[in-house]
N, C-alpha and C positions, 0 to 999 in steps of 0.2 A: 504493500500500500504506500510505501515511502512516494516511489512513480509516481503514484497520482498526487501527491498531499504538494510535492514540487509546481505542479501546474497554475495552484491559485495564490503565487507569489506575483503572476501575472496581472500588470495593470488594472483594473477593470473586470476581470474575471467571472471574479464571484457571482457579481452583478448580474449578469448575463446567463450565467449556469444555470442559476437558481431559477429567474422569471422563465427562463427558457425549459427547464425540468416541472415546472408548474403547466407554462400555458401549451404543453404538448402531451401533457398525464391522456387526454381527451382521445387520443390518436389509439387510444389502446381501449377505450371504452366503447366509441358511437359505432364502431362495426357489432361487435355481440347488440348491443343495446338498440340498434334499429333491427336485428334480427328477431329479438326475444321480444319486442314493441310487437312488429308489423305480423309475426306468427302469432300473437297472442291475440290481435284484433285481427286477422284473415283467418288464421288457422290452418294456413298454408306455411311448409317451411320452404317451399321451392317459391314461394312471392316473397315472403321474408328476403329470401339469400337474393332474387332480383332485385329489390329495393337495395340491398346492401351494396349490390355489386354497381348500379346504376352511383350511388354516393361514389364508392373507391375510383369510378371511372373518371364521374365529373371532377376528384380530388386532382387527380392524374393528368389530366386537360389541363387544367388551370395552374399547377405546381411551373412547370416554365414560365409560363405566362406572368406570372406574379416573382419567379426569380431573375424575369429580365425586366421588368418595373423597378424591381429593388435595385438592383445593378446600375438603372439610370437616374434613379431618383431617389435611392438610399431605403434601406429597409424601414426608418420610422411609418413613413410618410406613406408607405404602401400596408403595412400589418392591421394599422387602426380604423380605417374604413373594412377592410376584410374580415377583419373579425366581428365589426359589427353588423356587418352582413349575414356572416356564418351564424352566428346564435342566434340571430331571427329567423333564417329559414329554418333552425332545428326545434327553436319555439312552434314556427307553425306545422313543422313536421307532428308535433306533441298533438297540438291543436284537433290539428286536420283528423289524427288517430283517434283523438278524444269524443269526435263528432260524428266517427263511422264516415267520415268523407269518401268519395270513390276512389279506388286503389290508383287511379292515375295521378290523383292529386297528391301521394303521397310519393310515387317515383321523380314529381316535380318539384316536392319540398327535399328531398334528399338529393338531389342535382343539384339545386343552388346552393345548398349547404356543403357538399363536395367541393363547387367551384371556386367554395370563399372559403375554404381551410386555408388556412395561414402554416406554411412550410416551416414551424420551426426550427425543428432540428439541420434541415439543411443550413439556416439561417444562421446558426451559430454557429457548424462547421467553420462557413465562412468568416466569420468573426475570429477563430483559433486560428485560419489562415493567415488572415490579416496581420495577427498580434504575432504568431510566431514566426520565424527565420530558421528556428533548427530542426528538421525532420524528423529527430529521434523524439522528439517534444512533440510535434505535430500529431507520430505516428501514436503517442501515448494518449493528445489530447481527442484522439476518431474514435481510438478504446475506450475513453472514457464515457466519453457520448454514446458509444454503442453500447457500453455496459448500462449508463442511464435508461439509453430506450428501453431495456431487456428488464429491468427493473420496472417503470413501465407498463412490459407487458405483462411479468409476473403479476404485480397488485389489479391494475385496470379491469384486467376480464372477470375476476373471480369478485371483487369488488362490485360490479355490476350485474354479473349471473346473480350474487347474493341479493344485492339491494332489491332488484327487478322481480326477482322470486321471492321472495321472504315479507319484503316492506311493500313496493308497489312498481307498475315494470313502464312508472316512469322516472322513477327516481334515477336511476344510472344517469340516465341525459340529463337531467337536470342538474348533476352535479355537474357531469361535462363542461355543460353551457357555463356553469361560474364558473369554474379552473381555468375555459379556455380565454373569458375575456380578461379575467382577473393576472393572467399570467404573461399576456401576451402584451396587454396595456402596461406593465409594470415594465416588460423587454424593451418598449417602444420608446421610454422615454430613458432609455441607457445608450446615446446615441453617441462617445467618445469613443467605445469599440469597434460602432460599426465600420466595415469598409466603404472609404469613400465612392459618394456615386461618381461616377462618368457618365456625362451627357452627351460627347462626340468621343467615340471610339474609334480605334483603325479597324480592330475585328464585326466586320457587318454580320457576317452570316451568323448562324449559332452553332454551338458547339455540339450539337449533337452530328454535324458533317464531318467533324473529326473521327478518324474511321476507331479511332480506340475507345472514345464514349459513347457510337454507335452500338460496339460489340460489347461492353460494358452496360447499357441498356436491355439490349438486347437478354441477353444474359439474366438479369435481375428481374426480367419481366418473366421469365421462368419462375423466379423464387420467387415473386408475386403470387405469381397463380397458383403455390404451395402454400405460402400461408393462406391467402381466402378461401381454398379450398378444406383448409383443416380447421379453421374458423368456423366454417359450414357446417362441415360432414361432422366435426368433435360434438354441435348442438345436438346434431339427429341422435349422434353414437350415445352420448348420454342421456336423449331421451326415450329411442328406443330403449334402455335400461331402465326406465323408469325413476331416472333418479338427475331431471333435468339440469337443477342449479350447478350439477355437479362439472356440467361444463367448463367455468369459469376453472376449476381446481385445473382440469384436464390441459387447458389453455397454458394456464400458469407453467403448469411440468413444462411446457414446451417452449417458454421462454427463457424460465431459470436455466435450461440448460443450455441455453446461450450465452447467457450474462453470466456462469460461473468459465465461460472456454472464454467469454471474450475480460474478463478481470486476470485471465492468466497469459492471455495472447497480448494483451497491454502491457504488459510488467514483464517483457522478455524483449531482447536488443536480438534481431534475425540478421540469419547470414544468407536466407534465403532472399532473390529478389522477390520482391511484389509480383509478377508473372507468376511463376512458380507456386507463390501460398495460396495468390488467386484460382490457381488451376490444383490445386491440390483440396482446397478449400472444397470446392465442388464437387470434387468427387468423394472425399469425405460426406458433405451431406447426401448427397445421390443415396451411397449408401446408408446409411444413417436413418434414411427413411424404410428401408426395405420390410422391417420388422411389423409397423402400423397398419401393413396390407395382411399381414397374418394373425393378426389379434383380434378376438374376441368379448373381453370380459374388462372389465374398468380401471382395477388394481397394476395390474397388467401395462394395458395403455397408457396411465402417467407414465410409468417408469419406462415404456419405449420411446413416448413425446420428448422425456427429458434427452435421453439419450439420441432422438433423431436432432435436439434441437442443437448438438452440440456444434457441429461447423457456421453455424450464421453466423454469429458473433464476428467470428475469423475472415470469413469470404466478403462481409458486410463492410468493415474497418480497411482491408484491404482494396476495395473498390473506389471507396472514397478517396483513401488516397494516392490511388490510378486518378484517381478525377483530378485531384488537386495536383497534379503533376503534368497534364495533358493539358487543362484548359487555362487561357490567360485567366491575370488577376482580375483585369476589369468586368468579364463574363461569368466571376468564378460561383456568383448564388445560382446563374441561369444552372451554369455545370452542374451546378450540386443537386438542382430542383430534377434535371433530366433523370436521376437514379431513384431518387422520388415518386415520380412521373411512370417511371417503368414498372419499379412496386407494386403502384398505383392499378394500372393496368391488369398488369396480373393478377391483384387482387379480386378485381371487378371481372376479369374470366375465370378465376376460378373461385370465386363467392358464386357466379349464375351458375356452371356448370356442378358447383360439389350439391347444390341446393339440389338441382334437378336429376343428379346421379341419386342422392341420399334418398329422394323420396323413390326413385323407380327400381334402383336396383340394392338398396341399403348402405347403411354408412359404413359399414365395414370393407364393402365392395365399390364406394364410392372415395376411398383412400388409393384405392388406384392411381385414382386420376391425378392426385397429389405427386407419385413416384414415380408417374412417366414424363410428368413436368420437370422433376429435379434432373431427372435423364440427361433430358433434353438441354437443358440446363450446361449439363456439364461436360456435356458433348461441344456443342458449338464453343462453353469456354473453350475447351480442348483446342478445335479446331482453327478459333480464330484468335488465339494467343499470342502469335506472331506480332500484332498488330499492338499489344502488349509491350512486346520486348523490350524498348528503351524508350519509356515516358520522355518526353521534351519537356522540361521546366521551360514554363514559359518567360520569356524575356522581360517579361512585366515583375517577377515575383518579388524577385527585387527592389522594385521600388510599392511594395503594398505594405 
């Protein structure tokens, strides 16, 4: 823990750590919480996981979108209309549920609440880019954030299976809605960290034409559609079981065991390049999931989740900082939002797809769908590695 405890000797740090671990708690809540909402008032879990997926999508759209705003006009100035957006349409997502509204109405309150999530974490990446110069700091300060999120997603899910089950199944969101303005308004006004905007840039196009954040995308929109799909299919799996809230727990297993590989993947100095842990990383998880397609019974499946969870952490922290290596300073929130954005994606293909496998063919046999994605995954990293090979620090880093 020494590693990390060095980081918030950092100007500014704290500051930003803290509102930014508050106003993204939410990112590990409103996917369960619009599921166990819109199944509770449909009684569909395959409309539920649409709804869900239709949010992760519109999140996914808009992630670029909002990191090359930030880019030109500074992160304050773009977060605080956004999120005042985001909690209204998840207010009237509540609303609209509360009212038995038509199910359309509700895949159009979850769209615009997708499109105005506010990108934290990419946000602050950025911010540890800015402040740091030395890469062995950097590569500590991606572990820490990624250990953050993992943390996250440990509390987030099981937190709101319980609140939604137990107290009432609108409570999860509504705490959402306050962490996410309350954290993200507190970020907003920590503007000494931020990186400066650039209003005229030389680089016009975006960084996703870079063919290493192309394949880097690409890539993670794989492991996108592995978490939404287990997001999904783990609701069914524990309800089929009769023992619904128990989701959140199931969820959890499969985040701690990211965040205990990514707290030990941060606190080690590698002699491997980044290519390499990347592509190792992936086949790691690949496998890792194999186990989830053969289990049947709940006691069980934690203790595969944790164990399948354990490469993210690692391939996660690693991608990032491929990113931060590939893309100029001045583009570098756009960069960051693109692996975001890919997540995103794959989230919302495999939130539709695991909902609609879980209800036809069972959650058990809809965890397929999850391990052919990691496959997939880890395949194309394989093959377009190359492209990998020697990051270009861009010329700008220097002066950020």
């Amino acid at each position: 823990m020494r590693t990390y405890r060095g980081l918030f000797r950092t100007p500014g740090a704290k500051g930003f750590v803290i509102s930014g671990f508050v106003g993204r708690i939410p990112m590990s809540m409103l996917g369960i919480g619009i599921t166990l909402l819109v199944s509770a008032v449909t009684g569909s879990i395959a409309t539920a996981g649409a709804v869900a997926a239709v949010f992760a999508l519109a999140t996914a759209v808009g992630a670029p979108v909002m990191g090359r705003l930030s880019d030109r006009f500074g992160q304050a100035r773009i977060v605080v209309p956004a999120v005042l957006g985001h909690a209204g349409a998840l207010v009237a997502l509540m609303l609209l549920a509360q009212a038995e509204a038509p199910v359309w109405t509700l895949f159009a309150a979850a769209a615009l609440a997708g499109a105005t999530a506010v990108q934290l974490g990419s946000m602050v990446r950025a911010r540890w880019s800015h402040l740091l110069a030395d890469p062995a700091k950097l590569h500590t300060a991606f572990s820490f954030e990624s250990v953050a999120d993992e943390v996250i997603f440990v509390t987030g899910p099981a937190f709101t299976a319980l609140v939604a089950t137990s107290l009432n199944v609108y409570a999860g969101l509504i705490v959402a809605v306050v962490l996410a303005v309350s954290g993200t308004l507190a970020f907003s006004l920590l503007k000494s960290s931020q990186p400066p905007a650039v209003r005229h840039r030389e680089h016009r196009g975006s960084p996703i034409a870079i063919p290493g954040v192309a394949l880097l995308s690409v890539v993670l929109l794989g492991m996108g559609a592995v978490f939404g799909t287990v997001d999904i299919v783990t609701v069914a799996f524990a309800q089929e079981h009769g023992h619904k809230g128990v989701a959140g727990l199931l969820l959890a297993s499969f985040s701690a065991g990211s965040m205990v590989s990514g707290l030990w993947y941060g606190s080690r100095a590698w002699k491997l390049t980044l290519r390499s842990r990347f592509v190792r990383g992936l086949g790691v998880f690949a496998v890792g999931l194999t186990p989830i397609v053969l289990i049947g019974e709940l006691a069980p499946m934690a203790v595969a989740l944790f164990f399948a969870g354990l490469a993210i952490s690692p391939t996660l922290i690693t991608g990032f900082s491929l990113i931060e290596r590939l893309v100029p300073a001045p583009q570098l929130n756009e960069g960051m939002s693109w692996l975001s954005t890919s997540i995103g994606f794959g989230v919302a293909i495999g939130a539709w797809a695991g909902g609609h496998l879980a209800e036809t063919f069972g959650a058990s046999n809809a965890y397929g769908f999850a391990f052919g994605c990691a496959l997939l995954a880890a395949l194309v990293g394989l093959l377009g590695s190359g492209w990998l090979r020697t990051p270009v620090v861009s010329e700008y880093r220097s002066h950020s």
